[in-house]
N, C-alpha and C positions, 0 to 999 in steps of 0.2 A: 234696265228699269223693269222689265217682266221676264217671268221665268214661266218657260212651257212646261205642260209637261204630257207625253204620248204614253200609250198605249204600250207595254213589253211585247204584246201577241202581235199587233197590224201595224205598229208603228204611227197610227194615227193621232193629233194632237186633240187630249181628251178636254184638258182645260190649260187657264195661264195664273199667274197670281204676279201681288208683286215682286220684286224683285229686293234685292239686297238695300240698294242703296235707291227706293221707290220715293216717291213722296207724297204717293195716293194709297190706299191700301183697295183696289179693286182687282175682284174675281170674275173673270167669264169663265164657263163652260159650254161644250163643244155639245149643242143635241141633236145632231145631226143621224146620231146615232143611237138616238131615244128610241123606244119603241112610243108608237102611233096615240095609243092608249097613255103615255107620259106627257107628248105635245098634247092632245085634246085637253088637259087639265090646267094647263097652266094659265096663266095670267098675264097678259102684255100692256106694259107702260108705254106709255109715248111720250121722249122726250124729244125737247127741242135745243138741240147743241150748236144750231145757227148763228139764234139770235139770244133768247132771254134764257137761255140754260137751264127751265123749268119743264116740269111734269105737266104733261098736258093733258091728264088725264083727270 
């Protein structure tokens, strides 16, 4: 249902998508490996995948 995909140089998994036979079409990417200056900018949602499966933002 997801396909990774790594890095050729470190080996490390840079991001996933879905896969062939998916039935969501969701991307994460790995920023572990951002520079510091890419995390400061970004934007954090908060959902809730508990209970009401809404943006809590």
């Amino acid at each position: 249902m997801i396909d990774f995909h790594a890095c050729k140089t470190c080996g490390c998994i840079t991001h996933w998508g879905p896969g062939k036979n998916a039935d969501q079409e969701r991307f994460a990417v790995n920023l572990r490996m951002a520079p510091l200056e890419v995390m400061n900018a970004l934007t954090a949602r908060h959902f809730d995948g508990a209970d009401s499966f809404e943006f809590l933002d």
